[in-house]
NUFIRO-42197 format. One line per field, with one value per residue (C-alpha): x, y, z; residue number from 1; residue in one letter. Coordinates in steps of 0.001 Angstrom, whole numbers, padded with zeros to 6 digits. Last residue first. Layout:
BEGIN
east: (X; ...);
north: (Y; ...);
up: (Z; ...);
nr: (NUM; ...);
rest: (A; ...);
//
This chain:
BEGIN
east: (077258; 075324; 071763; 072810; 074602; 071225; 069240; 071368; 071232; 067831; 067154; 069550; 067909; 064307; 065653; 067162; 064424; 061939; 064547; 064973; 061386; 061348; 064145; 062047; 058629; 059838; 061713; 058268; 055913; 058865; 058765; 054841; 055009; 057075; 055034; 055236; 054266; 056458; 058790; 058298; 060555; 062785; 062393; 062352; 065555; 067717; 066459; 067621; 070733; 071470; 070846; 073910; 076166; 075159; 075439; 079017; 079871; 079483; 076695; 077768; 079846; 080206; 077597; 076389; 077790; 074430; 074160; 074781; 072417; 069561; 070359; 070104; 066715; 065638; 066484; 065385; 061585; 061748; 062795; 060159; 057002; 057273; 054019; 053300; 050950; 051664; 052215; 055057; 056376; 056684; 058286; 060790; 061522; 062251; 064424; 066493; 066888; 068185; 070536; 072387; 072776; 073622; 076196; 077464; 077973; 080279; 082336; 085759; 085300; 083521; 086458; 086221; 086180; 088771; 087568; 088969; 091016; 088141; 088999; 091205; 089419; 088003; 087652; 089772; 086879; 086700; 086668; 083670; 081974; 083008; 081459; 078147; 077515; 078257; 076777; 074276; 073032; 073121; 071465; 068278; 067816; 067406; 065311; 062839; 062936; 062663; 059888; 057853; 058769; 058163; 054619; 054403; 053570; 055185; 057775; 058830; 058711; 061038; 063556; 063284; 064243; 067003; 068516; 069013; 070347; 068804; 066187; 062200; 060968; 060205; 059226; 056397; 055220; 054699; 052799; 050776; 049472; 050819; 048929; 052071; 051111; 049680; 050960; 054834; 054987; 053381; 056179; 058571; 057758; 057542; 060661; 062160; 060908; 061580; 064805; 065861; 064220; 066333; 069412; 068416; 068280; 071474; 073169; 071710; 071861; 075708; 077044; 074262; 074692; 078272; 077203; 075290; 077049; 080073; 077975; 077222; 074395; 075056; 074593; 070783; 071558; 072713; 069716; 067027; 068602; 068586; 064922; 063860; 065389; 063921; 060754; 061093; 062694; 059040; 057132; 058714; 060348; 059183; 060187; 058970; 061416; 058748; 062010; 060271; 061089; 064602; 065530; 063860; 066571; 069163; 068170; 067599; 071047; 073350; 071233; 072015; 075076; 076388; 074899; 077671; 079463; 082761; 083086; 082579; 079678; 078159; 078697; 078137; 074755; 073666; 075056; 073814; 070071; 069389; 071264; 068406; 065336; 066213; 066547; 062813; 061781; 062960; 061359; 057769; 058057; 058690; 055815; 053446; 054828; 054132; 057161; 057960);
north: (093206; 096450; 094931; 091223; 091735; 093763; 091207; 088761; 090965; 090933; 087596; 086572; 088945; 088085; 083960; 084987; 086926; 083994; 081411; 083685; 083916; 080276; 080016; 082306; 080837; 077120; 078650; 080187; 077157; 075286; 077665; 077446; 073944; 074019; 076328; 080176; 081421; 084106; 084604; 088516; 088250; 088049; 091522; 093445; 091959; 092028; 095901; 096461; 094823; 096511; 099710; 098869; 098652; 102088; 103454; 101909; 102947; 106842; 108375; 109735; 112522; 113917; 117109; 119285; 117392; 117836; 114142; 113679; 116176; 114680; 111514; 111900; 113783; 110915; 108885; 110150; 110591; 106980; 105640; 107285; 107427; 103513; 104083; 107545; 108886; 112611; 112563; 109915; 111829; 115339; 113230; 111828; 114862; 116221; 113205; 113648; 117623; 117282; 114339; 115667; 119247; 117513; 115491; 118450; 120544; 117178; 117574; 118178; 115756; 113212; 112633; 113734; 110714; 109071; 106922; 103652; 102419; 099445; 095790; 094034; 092111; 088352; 087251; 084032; 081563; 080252; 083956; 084474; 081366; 082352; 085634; 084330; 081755; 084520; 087476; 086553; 083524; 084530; 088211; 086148; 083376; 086427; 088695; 085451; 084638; 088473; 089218; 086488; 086536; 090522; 090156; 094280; 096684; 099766; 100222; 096810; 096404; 099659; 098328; 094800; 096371; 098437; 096412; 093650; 096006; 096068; 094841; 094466; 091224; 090481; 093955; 093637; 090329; 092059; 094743; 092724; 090390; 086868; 084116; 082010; 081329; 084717; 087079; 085693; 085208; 088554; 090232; 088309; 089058; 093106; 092949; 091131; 093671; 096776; 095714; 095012; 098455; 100299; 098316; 099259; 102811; 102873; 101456; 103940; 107023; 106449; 109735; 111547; 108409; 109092; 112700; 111778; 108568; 111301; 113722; 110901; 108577; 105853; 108337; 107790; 104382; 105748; 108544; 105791; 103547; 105763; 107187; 103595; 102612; 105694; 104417; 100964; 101856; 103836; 100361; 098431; 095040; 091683; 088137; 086327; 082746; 080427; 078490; 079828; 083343; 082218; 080814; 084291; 086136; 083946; 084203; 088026; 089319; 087001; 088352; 091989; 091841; 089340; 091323; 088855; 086484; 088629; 085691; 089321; 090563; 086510; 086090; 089913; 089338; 086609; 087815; 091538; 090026; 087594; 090287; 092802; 090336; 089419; 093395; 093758; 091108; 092525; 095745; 094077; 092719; 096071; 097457; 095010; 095702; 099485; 102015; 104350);
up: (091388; 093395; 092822; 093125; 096303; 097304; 096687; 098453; 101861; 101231; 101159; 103906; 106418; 105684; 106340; 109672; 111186; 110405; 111414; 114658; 115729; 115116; 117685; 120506; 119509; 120193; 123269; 124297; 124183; 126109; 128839; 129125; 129470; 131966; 134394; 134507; 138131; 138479; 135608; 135612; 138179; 135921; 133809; 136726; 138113; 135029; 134665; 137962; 136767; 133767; 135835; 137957; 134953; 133921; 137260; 137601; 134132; 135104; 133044; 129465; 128941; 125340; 125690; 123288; 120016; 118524; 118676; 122279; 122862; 120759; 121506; 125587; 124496; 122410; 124964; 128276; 126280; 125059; 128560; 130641; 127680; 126615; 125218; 125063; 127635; 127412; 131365; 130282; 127352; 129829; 132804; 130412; 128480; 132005; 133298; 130185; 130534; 134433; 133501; 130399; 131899; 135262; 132879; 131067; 134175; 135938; 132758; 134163; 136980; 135180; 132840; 129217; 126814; 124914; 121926; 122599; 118875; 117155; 117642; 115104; 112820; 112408; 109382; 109420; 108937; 112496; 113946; 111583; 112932; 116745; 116230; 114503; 117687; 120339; 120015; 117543; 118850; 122124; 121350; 119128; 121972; 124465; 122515; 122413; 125969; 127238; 125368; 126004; 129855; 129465; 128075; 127259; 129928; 127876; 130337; 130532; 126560; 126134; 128886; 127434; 123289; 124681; 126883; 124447; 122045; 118636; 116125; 117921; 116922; 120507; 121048; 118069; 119226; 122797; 121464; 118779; 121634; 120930; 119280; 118366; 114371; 113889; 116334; 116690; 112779; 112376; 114887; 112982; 109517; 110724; 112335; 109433; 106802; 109230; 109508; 105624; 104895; 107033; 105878; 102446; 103560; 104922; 102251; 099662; 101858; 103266; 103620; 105394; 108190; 108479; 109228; 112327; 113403; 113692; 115717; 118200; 119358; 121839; 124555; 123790; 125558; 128662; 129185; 128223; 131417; 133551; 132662; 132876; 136150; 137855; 136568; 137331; 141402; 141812; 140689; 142937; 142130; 144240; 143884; 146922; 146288; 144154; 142284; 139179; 140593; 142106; 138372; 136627; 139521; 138695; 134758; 134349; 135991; 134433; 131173; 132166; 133612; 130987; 127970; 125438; 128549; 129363; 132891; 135080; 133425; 134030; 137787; 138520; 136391; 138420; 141925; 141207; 140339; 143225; 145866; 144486; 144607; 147922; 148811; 147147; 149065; 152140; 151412; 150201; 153788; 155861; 153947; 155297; 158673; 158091; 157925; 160489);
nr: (292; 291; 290; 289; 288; 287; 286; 285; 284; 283; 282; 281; 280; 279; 278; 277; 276; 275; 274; 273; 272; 271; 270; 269; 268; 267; 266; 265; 264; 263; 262; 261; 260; 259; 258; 257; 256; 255; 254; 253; 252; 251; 250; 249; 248; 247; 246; 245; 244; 243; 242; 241; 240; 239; 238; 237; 236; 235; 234; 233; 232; 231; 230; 229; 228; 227; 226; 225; 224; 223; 222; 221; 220; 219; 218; 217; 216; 215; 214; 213; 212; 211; 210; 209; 208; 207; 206; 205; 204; 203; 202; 201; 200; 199; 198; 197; 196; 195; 194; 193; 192; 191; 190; 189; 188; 187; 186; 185; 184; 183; 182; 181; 180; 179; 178; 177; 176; 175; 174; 173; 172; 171; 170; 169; 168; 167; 166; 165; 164; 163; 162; 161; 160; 159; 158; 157; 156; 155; 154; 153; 152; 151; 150; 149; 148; 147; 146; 145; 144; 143; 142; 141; 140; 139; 138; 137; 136; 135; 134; 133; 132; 131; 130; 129; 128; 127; 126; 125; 124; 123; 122; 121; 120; 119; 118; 117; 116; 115; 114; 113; 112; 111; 110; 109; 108; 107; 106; 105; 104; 103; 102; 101; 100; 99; 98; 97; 96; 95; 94; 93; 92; 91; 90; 89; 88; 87; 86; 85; 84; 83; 82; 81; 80; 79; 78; 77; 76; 75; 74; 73; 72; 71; 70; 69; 68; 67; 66; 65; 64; 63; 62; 61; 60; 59; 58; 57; 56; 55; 54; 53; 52; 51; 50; 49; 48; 47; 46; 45; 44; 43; 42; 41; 40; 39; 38; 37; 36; 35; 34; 33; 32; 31; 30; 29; 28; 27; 26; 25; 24; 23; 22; 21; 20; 19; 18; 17; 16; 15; 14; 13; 12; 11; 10; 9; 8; 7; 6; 5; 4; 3; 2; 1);
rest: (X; X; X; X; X; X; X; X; X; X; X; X; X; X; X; X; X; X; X; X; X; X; X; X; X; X; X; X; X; X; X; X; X; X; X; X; X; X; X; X; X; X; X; X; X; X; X; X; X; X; X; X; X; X; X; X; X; X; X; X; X; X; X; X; X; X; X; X; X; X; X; X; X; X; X; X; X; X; X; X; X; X; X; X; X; X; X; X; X; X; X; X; X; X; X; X; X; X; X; X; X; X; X; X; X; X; X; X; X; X; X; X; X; X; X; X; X; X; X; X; X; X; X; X; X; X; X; X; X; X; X; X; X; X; X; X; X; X; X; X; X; X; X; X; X; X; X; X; X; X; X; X; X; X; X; X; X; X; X; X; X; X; X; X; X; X; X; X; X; X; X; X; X; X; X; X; X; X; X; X; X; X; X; X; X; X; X; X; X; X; X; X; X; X; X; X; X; X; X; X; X; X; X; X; X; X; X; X; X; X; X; X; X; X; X; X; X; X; X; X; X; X; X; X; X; X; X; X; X; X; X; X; X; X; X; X; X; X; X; X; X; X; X; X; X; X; X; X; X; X; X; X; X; X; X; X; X; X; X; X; X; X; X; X; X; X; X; X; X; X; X; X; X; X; X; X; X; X; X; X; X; X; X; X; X; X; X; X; X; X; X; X);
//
C-alpha cells in the first residue's frame, strides 16, 4: 500500500498530467506549429510559476525518453539515405552552415549570457523542438533556458517565415502522404522496433553517455528505419502523448523563476536568434555567390 508521502507526489503528478494534456490539447487541436508540445509546456510552466505542486517522476522521464528517441529516429528513411549520397556539395554546405550557427550561438549564449556550455549548446541546438528539449532533459541541462530560447527560434520559424513566404506567392502545394503499413499487419516490426530501441537505450545509459535513453532509442530507431527493416512507427496516440509528458517535464522546470529571470532569458532567446540568423544569411550568400 503506498505511503502517505507517496500518495502526495501521486496527486501531483496527476495535477501535473491534466495541466499538460489541457495545454497541449488546447494548442494540437487550434494546428499551432509543436502545439502539443508547446500547449503542453506553457500551462503547465504557467501552473509552476503560479506555485501549483508541480511534480514529474523520474521513472515516467526515462520511459518518456526512450519513447520519444524511438519516434524521432523514425524520421530516417532509405530514401533520405540515398538522397543524401546524391547531394554531397549541398549537403555539406548545409552541414557546415549548422555547425557555424550552433557554434556562434552556443558562444553567444556562454560568453555574453554566462550559460553552462551544455545548456548553451542545446539552446543553439538546430532541429525539432522535441528533439533538442528531450536531449537537454535527459542530459540535465537548464531546461527553462533551453526551453525559452528553442521556443522563440520554432515560433519564429514556424510561423513568422511561413506567413512571409505565403505573402510573397511562394507557397507550394503540400507533399503526397506516404502510406504506411497498418499496425495490425506490422505489429512484429514494431515489437522488433520497440524491444531493440529500449535495449540500445539501456546499454547507452549504463555507458553513461549524455543523453544515453533517447540517443541510444534513436540511433537504433534510425538505424532500422534506415535500413528499410521496419516502416512502422509508434501509433500517433503514443507519440502525441509523449509530447506531452515531455511538455510537463520541461515546465515544471519553471518552479521558482521570478520576473526578472524571464526577461533575462527572452533577451537571450531573440539574441540567440539574431546570432543564428545573421550565420545563416552569410552563408547562404556565399554559397549563391559560389554556384552564380
Amino acid at each position: 500500500m503506498p505511503r502517505p508521502s507517496q500518495l502526495i507526489l501521486l496527486r501531483r503528478f496527476a495535477e501535473t498530467l491534466l495541466y499538460a494534456a489541457a495545454g497541449g490539447a488546447a494548442f494540437g487541436l487550434a494546428g499551432l506549429p509543436a502545439g502539443w508540445l508547446s500547449g503542453a509546456i506553457l500551462l503547465t510552466a504557467g501552473a509552476a510559476l503560479a506555485g501549483r505542486p508541480i511534480h514529474v517522476p523520474n521513472l515516467f522521464s526515462r520511459i518518456l525518453f526512450v519513447v520519444l528517441g524511438i519516434s524521432l529516429g523514425a524520421a530516417v528513411t532509405p530514401d533520405t539515405v540515398l538522397r543524401i549520397a546524391t547531394w554531397p556539395v549541398s549537403m555539406f554546405a548545409l552541414a557546415l552552415a549548422m555547425s557555424c550557427s550552433t557554434l556562434a550561438i552556443a558562444l553567444y549564449l556562454q560568453r555574453v549570457h554566462g550559460w553552462d556550455i551544455m545548456s548553451a549548446l542545446f539552446a543553439a541546438a538546430p532541429g525539432a523542438l522535441s528533439q533538442a528539449l528531450a536531449l537537454a532533459a535527459d542530459a540535465n541541462a537548464d531546461l527553462r533556458s533551453v526551453a525559452i530560447v528553442q521556443t522563440v527560434r520554432v515560433l519564429v520559424l514556424a510561423v513568422g517565415l511561413p506567413l512571409i513566404i505565403a505573402a510573397c506567392g511562394m507557397a507550394g502545394a503540400p507533399p503526397e502522404p506516404v502510406p504506411l503499413p497498418s499496425l495490425r499487419e506490422s505489429a512484429g516490426e514494431l515489437a522488433v522496433l520497440t524491444l531493440l530501441s529500449t535495449l540500445a537505450a539501456l546499454i547507452a545509459y549504463r555507458l553513461r553517455m549524455p543523453g544515453g535513453l533517447i540517443v541510444g532509442s534513436m540511433v537504433m530507431s534510425g538505424l532500422l528505419h534506415g535500413a528499410g527493416y521496419v516502416q512502422i512507427n509508434l501509433p500517433s496516440g503514443i507519440v502525441t502523448a509523449s509530447f506531452v509528458g515531455l511538455g510537463a517535464l520541461i515546465g515544471s522546470r519553471f518552479a521558482g523563476t521570478d520576473l526578472a529571470r524571464m526577461r533575462a532569458l527572452a533577451g537571450a532567446a531573440f539574441g540567440a536568434l539574431a546570432v543564428g540568423t545573421t550565420v545563416a544569411a552569410l552563408f547562404a550568400f556565399a554559397v549563391a555567390w559560389l554556384l552564380s
